[in-house]
LUMNUDREN-845693 format. One line per field, with one value per residue (C-alpha): residue in three letters; chain; x, y, z. Coordinates in Angstrom, 1 decimal, padded with zeros to 4 digits, always signed. Each point is the difference from the previous one (the first is absolute). Last residue first. Layout:
% LUMNUDREN-845693
gudren	[ALA / ...]
tilo	[A / ...]
u	[X / ...]
v	[Y / ...]
w	[Z / ...]
END
This chain:
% LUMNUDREN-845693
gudren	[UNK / UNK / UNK / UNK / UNK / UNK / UNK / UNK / UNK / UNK / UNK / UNK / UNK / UNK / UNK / UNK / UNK / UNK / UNK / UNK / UNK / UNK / UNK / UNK / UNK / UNK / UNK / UNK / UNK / UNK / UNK / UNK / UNK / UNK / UNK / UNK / UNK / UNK / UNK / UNK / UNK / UNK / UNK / UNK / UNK / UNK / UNK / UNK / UNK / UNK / UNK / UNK / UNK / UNK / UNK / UNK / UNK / UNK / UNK / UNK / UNK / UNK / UNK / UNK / UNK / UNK / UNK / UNK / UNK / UNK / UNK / UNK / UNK / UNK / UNK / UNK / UNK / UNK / UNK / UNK / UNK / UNK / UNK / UNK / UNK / UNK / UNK / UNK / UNK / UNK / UNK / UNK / UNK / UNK / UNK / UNK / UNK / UNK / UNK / UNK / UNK / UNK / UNK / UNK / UNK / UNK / UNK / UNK / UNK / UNK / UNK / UNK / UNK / UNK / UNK / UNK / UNK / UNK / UNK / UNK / UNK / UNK / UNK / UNK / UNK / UNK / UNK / UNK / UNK / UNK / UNK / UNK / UNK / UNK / UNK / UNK / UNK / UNK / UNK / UNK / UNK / UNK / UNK / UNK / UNK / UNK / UNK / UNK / UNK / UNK / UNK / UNK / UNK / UNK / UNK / UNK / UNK / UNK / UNK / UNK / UNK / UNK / UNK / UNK / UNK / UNK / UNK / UNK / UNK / UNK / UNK / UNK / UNK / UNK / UNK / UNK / UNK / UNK / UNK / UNK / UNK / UNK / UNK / UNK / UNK / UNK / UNK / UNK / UNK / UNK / UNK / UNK / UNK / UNK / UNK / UNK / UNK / UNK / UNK / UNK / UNK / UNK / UNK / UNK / UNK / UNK / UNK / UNK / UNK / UNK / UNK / UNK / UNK / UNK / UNK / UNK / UNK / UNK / UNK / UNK / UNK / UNK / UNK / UNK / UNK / UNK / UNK / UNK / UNK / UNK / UNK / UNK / UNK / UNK / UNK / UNK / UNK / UNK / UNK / UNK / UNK / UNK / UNK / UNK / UNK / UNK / UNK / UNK / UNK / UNK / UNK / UNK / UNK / UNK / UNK / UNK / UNK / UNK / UNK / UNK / UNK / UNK / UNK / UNK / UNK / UNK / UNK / UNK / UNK / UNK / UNK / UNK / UNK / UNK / UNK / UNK / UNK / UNK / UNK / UNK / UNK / UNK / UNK / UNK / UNK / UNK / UNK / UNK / UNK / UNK / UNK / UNK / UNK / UNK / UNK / UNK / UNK / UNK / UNK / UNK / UNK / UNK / UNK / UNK / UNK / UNK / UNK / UNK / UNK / UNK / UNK / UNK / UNK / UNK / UNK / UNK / UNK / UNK / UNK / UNK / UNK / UNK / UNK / UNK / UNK / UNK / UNK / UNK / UNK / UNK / UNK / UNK / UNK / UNK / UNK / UNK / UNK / UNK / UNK / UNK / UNK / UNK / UNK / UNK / UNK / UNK]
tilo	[A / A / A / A / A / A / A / A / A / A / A / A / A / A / A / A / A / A / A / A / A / A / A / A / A / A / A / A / A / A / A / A / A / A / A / A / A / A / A / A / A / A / A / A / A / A / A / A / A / A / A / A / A / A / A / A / A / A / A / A / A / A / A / A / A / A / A / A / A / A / A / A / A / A / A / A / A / A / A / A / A / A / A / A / A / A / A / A / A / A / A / A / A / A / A / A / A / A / A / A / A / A / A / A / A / A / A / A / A / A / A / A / A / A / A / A / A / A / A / A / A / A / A / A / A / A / A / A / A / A / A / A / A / A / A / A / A / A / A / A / A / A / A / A / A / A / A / A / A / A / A / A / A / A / A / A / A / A / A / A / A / A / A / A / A / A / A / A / A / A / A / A / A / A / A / A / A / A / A / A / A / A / A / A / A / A / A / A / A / A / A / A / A / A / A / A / A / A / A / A / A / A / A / A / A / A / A / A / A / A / A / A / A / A / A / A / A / A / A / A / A / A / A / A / A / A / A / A / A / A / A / A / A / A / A / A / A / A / A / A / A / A / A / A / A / A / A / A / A / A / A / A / A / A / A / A / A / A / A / A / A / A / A / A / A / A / A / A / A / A / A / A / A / A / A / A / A / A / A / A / A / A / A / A / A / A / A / A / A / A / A / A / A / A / A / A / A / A / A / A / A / A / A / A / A / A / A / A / A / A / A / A / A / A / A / A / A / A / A / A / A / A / A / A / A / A / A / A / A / A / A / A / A / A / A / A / A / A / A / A / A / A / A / A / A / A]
u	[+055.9 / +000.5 / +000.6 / +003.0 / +001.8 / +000.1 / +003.4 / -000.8 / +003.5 / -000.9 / -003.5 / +002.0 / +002.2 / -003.0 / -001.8 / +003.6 / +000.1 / -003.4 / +000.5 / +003.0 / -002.3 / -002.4 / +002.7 / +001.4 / -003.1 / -001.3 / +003.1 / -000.1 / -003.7 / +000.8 / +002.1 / +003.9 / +002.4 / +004.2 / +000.6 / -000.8 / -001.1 / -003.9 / -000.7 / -001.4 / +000.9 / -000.3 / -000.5 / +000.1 / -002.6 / +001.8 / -003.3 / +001.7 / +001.7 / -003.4 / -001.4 / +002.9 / +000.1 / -004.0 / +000.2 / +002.9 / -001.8 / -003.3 / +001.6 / +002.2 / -003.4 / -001.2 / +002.3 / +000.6 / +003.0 / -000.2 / +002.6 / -001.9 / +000.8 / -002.2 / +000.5 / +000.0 / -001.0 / +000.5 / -002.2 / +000.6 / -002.2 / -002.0 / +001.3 / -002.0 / +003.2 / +001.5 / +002.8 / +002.4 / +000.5 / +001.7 / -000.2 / +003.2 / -000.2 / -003.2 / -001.9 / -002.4 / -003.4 / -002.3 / -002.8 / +001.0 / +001.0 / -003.7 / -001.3 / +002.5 / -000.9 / -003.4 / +001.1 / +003.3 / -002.0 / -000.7 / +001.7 / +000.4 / +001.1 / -001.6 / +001.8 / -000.5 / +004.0 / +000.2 / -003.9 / +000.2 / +003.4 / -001.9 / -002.5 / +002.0 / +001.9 / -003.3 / -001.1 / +003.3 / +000.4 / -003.0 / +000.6 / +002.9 / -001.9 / -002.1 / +003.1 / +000.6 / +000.5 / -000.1 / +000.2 / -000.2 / +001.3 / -000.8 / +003.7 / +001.7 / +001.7 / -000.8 / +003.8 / +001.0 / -002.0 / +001.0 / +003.7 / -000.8 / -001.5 / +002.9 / +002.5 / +003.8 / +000.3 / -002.7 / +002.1 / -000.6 / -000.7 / -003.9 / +000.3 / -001.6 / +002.4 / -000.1 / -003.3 / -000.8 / +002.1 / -002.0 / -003.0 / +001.0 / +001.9 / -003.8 / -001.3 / +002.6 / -001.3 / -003.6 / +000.2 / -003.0 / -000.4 / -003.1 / -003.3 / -003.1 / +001.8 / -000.5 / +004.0 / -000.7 / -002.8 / +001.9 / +003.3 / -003.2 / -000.9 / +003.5 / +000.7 / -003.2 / +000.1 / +004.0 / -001.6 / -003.1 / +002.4 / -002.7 / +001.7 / -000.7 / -001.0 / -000.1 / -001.4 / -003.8 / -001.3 / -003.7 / -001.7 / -000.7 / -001.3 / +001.3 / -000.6 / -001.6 / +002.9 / +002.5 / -002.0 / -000.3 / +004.2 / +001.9 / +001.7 / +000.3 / -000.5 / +000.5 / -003.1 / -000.2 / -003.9 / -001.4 / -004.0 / -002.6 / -002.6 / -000.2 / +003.6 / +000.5 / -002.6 / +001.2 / +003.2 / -001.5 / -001.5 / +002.8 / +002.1 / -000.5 / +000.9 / +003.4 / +002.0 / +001.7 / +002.8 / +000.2 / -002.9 / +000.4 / -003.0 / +000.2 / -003.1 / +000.0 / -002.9 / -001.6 / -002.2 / -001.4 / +000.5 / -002.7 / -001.3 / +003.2 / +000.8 / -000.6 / +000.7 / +001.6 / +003.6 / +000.4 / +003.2 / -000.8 / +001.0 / -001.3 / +002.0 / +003.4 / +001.7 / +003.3 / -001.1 / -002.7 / +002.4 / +002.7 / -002.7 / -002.3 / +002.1 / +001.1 / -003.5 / -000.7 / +002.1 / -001.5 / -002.9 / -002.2 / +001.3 / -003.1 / +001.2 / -001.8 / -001.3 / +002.9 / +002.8 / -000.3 / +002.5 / +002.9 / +000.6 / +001.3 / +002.2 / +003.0 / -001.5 / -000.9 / +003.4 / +001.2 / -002.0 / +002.4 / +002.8 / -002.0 / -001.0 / +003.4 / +001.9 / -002.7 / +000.2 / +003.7 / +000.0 / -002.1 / +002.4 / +001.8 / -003.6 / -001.1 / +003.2 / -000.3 / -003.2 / +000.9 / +003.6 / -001.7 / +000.6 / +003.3 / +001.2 / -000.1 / +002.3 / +002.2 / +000.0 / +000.7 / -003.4 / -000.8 / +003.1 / -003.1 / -001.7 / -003.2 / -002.2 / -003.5 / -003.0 / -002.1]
v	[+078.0 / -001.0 / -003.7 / +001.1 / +001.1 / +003.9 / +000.9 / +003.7 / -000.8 / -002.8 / +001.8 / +003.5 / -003.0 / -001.5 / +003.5 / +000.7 / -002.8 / +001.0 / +003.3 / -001.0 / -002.3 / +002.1 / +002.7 / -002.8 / -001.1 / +003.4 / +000.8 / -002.8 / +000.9 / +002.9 / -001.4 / +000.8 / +001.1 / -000.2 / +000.8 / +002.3 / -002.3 / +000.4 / +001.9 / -000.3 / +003.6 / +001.2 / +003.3 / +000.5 / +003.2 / +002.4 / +002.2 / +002.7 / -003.5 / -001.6 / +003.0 / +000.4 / -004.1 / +000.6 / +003.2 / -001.7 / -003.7 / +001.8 / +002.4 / -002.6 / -002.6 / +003.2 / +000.2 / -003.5 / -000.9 / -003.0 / -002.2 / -002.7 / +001.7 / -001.2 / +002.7 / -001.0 / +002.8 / -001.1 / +001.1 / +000.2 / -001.3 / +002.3 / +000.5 / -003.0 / +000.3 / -003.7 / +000.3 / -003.0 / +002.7 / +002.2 / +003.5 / +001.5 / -000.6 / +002.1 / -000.3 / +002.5 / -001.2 / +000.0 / +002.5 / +001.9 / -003.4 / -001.1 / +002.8 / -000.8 / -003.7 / +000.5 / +002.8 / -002.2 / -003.2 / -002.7 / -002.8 / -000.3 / -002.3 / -000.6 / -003.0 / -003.5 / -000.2 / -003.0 / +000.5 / +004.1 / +000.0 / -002.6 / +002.1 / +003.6 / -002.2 / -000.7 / +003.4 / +001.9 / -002.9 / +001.3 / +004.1 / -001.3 / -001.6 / +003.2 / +002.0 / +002.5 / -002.7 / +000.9 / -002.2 / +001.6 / -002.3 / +000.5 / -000.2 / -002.0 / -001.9 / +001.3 / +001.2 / -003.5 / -002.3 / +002.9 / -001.3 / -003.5 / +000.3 / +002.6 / -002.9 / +000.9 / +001.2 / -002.0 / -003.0 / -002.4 / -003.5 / +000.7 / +001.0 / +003.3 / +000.5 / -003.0 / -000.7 / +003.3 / -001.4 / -003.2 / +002.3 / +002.0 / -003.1 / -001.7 / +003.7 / -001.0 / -003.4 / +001.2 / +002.0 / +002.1 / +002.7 / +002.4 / -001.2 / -000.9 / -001.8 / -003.4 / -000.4 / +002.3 / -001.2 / -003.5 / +002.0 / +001.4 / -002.7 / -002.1 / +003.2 / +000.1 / -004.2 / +001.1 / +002.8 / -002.0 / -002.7 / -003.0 / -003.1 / -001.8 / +002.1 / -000.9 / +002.4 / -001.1 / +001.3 / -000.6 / +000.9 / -003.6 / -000.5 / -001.2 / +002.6 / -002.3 / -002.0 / +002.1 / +001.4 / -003.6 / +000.2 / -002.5 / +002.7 / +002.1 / +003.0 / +003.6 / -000.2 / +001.8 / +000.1 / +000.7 / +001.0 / -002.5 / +001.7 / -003.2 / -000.9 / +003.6 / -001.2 / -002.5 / +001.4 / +003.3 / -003.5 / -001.6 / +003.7 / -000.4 / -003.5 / +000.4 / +002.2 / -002.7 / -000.7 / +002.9 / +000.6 / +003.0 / +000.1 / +001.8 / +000.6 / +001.3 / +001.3 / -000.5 / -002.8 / +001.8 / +002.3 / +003.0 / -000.7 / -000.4 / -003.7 / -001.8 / +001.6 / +003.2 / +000.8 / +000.3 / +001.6 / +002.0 / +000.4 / +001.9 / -000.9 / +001.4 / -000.8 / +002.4 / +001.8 / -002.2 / -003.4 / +000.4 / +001.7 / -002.2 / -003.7 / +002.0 / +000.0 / -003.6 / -001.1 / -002.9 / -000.7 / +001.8 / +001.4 / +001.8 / +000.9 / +001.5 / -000.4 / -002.6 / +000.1 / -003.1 / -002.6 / -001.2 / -003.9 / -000.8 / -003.0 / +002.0 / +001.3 / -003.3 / -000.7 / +002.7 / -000.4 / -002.5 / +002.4 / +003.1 / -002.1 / -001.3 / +003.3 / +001.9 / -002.6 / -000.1 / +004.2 / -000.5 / -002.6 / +002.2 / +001.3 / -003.2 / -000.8 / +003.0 / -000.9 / -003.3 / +000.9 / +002.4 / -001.4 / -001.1 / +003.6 / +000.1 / -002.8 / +001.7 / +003.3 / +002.8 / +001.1 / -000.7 / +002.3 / +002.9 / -000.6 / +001.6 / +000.4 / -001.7 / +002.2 / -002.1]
w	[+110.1 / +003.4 / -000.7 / -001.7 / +003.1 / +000.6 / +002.3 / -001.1 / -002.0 / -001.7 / -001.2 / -001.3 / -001.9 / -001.3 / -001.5 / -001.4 / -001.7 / -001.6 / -000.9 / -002.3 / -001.5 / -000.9 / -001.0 / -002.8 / -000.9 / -001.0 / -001.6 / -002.3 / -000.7 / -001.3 / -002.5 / +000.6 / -001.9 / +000.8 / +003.6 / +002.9 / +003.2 / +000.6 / +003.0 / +003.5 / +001.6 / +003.7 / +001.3 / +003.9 / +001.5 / +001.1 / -000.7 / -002.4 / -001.4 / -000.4 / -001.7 / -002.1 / -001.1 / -000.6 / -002.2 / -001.7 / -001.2 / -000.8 / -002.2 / -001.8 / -000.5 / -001.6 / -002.5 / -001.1 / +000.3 / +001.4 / +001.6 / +001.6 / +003.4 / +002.8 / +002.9 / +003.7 / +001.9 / +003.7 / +002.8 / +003.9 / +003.0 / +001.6 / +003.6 / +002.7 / +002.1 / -000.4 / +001.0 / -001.5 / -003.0 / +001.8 / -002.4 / -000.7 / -003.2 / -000.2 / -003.7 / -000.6 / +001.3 / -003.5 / -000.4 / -003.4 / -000.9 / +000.3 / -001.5 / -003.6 / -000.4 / -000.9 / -003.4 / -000.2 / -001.1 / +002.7 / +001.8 / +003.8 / +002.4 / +003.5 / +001.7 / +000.4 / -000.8 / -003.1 / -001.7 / +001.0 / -002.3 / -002.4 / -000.8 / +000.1 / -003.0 / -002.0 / +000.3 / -000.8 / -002.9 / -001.3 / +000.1 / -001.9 / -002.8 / -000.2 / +000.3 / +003.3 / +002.3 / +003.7 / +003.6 / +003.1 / +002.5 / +003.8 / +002.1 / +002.3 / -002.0 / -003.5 / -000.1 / +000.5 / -002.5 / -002.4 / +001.0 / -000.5 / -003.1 / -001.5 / +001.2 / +000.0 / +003.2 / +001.4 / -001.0 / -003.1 / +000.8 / +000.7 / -004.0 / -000.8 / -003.2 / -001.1 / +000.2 / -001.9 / -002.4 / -000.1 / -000.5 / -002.8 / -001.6 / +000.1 / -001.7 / -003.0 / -000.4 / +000.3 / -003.0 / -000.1 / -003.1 / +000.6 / -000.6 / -002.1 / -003.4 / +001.2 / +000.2 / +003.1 / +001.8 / -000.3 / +002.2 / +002.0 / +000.9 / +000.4 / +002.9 / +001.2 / +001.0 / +001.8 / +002.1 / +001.3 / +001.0 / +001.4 / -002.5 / -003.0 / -002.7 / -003.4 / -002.6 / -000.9 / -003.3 / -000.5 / -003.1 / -000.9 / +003.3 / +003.6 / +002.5 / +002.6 / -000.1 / +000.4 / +003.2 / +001.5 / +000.1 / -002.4 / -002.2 / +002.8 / -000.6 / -002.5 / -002.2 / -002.8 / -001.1 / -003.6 / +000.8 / -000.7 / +002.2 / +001.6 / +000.3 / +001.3 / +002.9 / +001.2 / +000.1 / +002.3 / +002.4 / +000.5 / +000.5 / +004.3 / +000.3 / -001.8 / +002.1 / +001.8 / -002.7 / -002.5 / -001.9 / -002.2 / -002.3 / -003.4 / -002.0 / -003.5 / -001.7 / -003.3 / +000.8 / +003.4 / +002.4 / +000.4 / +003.4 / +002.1 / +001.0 / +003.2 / +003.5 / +000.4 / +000.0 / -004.0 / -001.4 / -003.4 / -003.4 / -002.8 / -003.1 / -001.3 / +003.3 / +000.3 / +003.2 / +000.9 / -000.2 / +002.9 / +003.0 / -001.1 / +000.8 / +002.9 / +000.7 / -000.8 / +002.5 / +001.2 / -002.3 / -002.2 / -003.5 / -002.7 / -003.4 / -002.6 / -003.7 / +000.2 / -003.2 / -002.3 / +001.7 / -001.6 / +000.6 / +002.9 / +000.2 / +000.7 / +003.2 / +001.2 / -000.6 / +002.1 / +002.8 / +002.0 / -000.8 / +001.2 / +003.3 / +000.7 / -000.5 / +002.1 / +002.7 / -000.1 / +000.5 / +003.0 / +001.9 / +001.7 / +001.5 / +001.0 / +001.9 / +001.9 / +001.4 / +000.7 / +001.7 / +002.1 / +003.6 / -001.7 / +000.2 / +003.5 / +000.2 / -002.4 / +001.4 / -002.6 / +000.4 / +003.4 / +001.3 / -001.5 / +003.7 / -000.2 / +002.8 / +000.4 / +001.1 / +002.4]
END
């Protein structure tokens, strides 16, 4: 059965409160970060200065983004480990970082284990109490308190450590928690479609398949993570990809008929949306890629969307990650409010 959207649903305040959990959790991102990095603070301060790592090796929730802040500034090898256990070659001199944000911590038991072992220095981003705290108790053990299941808000005191350790870019999780509380503000179930850049994505992916494009690295990310949650909140097909995988299926997509009746269900292909996820590079070829797939999709008629970070005074990279994420996100539960999704659905 195809549901229909109804976009009264999102200004609806009975409709709204089909939501109310979901939407709740995402106002309250930005107080998670500012708990988190305050609660981590003093463990911070206690630190004493680290020798640098031979190398650097995060597992965990996340641990990509985690690679995708550190390689380009890192001055160690660094990788993000999927696999089971430990590579080969860590030992002593290495540094091991587990992110293990409530319910993830089952499947890095045994890659702690092991770093204790080896007797590599391990940063552990948990639950203090948690089994896997425990098992990662040695002298060269630092665990930064965790106490709840936000993947986003445990990288975020990571990488702010990562950073007075000398192996990353400068993190301050107070300024990313305004990020997010902005972004709250902005895509607030109190403010109108009309004034709502959530709701009205949420609108113009209505009937349509989203093709989701971000020319960075950490932008290619969020497109990922935000075509995630769109397929999580409508159980449709959404699509991220780089603008060389992206282009064919433009070339293909339905151009967009507003005359089409869309209680008639005729079997025609459903249309696409390019939603682009601006971080605001410059980078050259992140330009070319961005304007040969807006001219393709406007050859094609094909609707162009944009996620973008608000201009303002500077902003880390990972400010304007968090601030697209979550901009994706509310839209993903308004585009699920409007299908008439209830949150047992997804």
């Amino acid at each position: 059965m195809t549901l229909e959207f109804d976009e009264s649903r999102l200004d609806d305040a009975a409709a709204l409160s089909t939501v109310d959990t979901e939407l709740r959790r995402l106002a309250a991102a930005g107080a998670r970060v500012r708990v988190l990095g305050d609660a981590a603070r003093p463990v911070r301060a206690g630190m004493l200065a680290p020798d640098r790592p031979r190398g650097v090796v995060a597992l965990g929730a996340e641990a990509r983004l985690v690679r995708a802040m550190l390689e380009p500034v890192c001055p160690v090898p660094f990788i993000a480990w999927s696999t089971g256990g430990l590579p080969g070659w860590v030992g002593p001199l290495d540094l091991v970082v587990v992110l293990a944000s409530e319910g993830s911590e089952r499947d890095l038991m045994g890659a702690v284990a092991e770093a204790v072992r080896r007797g590599a220095s391990l940063v552990v981003a948990a639950n203090p109490d948690s089994p896997i705290a425990e098992q990662a108790a040695s002298r060269s053990t630092l665990v930064l308190p965790v106490e709840h299941s936000d993947p986003l808000a445990t990288v975020v005191v990571t990488l702010e450590l990562l950073h007075e350790m000398g192996l990353g870019p400068a993190v301050d999780h107070e300024r990313i928690a305004a990020r997010v509380d902005l972004v709250a503000e902005r895509c607030s179930p109190h403010r109108d479609l009309a004034s709502n850049p959530a709701k009205d994505l949420a609108v113009a992916l209505a009937e349509a398949q989203p093709l989701v494009w971000g020319g960075s690295v950490l932008a290619a990310r969020a497109a990922r993570r935000i075509a995630e949650a769109l397929r999580r909140a409508s159980g449709r097909p959404a699509l991220s990809a780089d603008a060389d995988a992206l282009l064919p299926v433009l070339s293909a997509c339905a151009p967009r008929d507003p005359f089409r009746d869309p209680f008639e269900e005729d079997g025609a292909p459903r249309t696409c949306v390019l939603v682009i996820i601006d971080d605001g590079s410059t980078d050259e070829r992140v330009r070319r890629d961005r304007g040969t797939l807006v001219s393709l999709a406007e050859g094609q008629g094909v609707r162009v969307c944009t996620i973008a970070s608000e201009p303002t005074e500077y902003l880390g990279a990972l400010d304007r990650y968090v601030e697209l994420l979550q901009q994706g996100r509310y839209a993903s539960v308004y585009l699920a409010l409007g299908l008439g999704r209830g949150s047992d659905e997804w």
